[in-house]
N, C-alpha and C positions, 0 to 999 in steps of 0.2 A: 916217595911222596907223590903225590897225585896234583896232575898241573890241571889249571881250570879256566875257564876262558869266560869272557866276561860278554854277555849278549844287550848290546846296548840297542836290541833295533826297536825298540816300545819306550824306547827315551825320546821325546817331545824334541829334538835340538832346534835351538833357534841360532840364527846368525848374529855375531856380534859386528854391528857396523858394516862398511864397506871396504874395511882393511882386506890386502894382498897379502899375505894368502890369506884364506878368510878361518876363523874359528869360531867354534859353536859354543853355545851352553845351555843349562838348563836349569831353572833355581827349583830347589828342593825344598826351598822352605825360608821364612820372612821370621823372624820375631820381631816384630818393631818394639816393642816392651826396651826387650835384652839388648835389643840393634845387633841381631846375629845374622847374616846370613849365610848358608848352606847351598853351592852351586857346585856342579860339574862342567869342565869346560874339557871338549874338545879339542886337542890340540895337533893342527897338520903332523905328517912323519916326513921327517927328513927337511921340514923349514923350520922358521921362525918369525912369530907373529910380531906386532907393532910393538915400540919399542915402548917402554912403561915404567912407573917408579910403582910403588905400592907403600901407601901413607895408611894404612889399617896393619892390625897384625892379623896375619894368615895361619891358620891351621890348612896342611894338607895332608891327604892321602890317595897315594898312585895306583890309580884301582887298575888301568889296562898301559900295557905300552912302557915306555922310557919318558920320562918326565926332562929335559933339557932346558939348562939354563944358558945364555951364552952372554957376554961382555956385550957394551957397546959396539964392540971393533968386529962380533960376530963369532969370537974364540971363544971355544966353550968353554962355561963356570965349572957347570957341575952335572951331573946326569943321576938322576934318580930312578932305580929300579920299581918297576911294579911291587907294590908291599911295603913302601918308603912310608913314614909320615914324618912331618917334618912341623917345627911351631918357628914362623919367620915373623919377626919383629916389622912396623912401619922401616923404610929406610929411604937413605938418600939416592944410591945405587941403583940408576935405569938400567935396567938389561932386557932380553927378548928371553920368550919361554916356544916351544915346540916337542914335538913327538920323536922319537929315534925313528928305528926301522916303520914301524908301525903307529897309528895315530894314538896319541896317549888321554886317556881318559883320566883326569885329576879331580878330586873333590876339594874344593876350598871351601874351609870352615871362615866367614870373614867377619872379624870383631870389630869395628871400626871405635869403639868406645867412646869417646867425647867429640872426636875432630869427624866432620862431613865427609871429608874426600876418603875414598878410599883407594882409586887409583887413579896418577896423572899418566895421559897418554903423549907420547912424545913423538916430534917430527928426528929423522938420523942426527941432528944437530944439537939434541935435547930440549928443543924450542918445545914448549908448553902448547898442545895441538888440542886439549880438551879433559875434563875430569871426569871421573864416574862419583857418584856419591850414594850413599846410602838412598835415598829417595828417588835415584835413578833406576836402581834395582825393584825400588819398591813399586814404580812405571812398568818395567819391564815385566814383572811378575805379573800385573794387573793383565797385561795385553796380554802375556803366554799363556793364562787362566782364560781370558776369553774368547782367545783361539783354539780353546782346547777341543770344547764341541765339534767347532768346524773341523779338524782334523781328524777324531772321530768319527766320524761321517764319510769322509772321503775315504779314511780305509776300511770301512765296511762297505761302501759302492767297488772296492777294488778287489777286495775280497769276493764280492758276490759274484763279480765278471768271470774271476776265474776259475 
C-alpha cells in the first residue's frame, strides 16, 4: 500500500489563544442553520495543549500524525493513529489532546446540538479558565475570512521576491 503525506502549507492556520504550547486551527466550514462546525486543529508533537472538557459531541478524523489523549495527571489515555475517526460524546472528563512524533492534524466535525458551550477550558486544577461556544467559532470564522485577503497578498509579494 502506498503511504501519503498530507501538505497542509495552503492551510490558513490561525492561533488558538495564548496557551503554552500554542495550537492552531482552521474552520472549514459554519452551518449555523444545523450548528455544525467543521475545523482542523493543529496539534504540537510530543506536548500537550490546555487542559479542557468537551460539552458538544465531536466527530473526528486523524488526517496527519498521532492524535494523543492524556489524563489529567499527563498519562496517556489513548493515542490514535492517522486514519482514526472516532464519534466522542459531550463528557465530564478534562484531559489535554497533543501530536506523537510529529504535529497531528485532526478534523473535528463539532455538533453542539441544543447546549452553547462547546468546550470548557481549564486551569491544572480544573478551575473553569473560560468557554468556547458555538458563536465563538462563528467570531472566529468572521475574522479568519477577513484576514483571508490580507494573507493572500502577502504571499504573492513573497512569491514575487523570490
Amino acid at each position: 500500500m502506498t503511504t501519503c503525506r498530507f501538505d497542509d502549507r495552503a492551510i490558513q492556520w490561525n492561533r488558538f489563544g495564548e496557551f503554552v504550547p500554542a495550537f492552531h486551527y482552521t474552520i472549514l466550514d459554519l452551518d449555523e442553520t444545523s450548528r455544525i462546525a467543521d475545523v482542523l486543529f493543529k496539534l504540537p508533537a510530543n506536548e500537550q495543549i490546555v487542559l479542557h472538557r468537551h460539552r458538544a459531541l465531536n466527530h473526528t478524523f486523524v488526517v496527519q500524525g498521532e492524535h494523543r489523549l492524556y489524563e489529567t495527571d499527563g498519562s496517556l489515555r489513548e493515542a490514535r493513529p492517522a486514519g482514526s475517526y472516532t464519534v466522542s460524546p459531550a463528557s465530564e472528563a478534562p484531559h489535554r489532546e497533543g501530536g506523537g512524533a510529529q504535529d497531528a492534524i485532526v478534523f473535528f466535525s463539532i455538533r453542539p446540538g441544543q447546549g452553547e458551550v462547546l468546550y470548557e477550558l481549564l486551569d491544572d486544577q480544573c478551575n473553569l479558565l473560560g468557554t468556547v461556544t458555538f458563536e465563538t467559532l462563528v467570531a472566529l470564522y468572521q475574522a479568519q475570512k477577513a484576514s483571508a485577503p490580507a494573507r493572500e497578498e502577502a504571499c504573492l509579494q513573497a512569491s514575487d521576491q523570490a
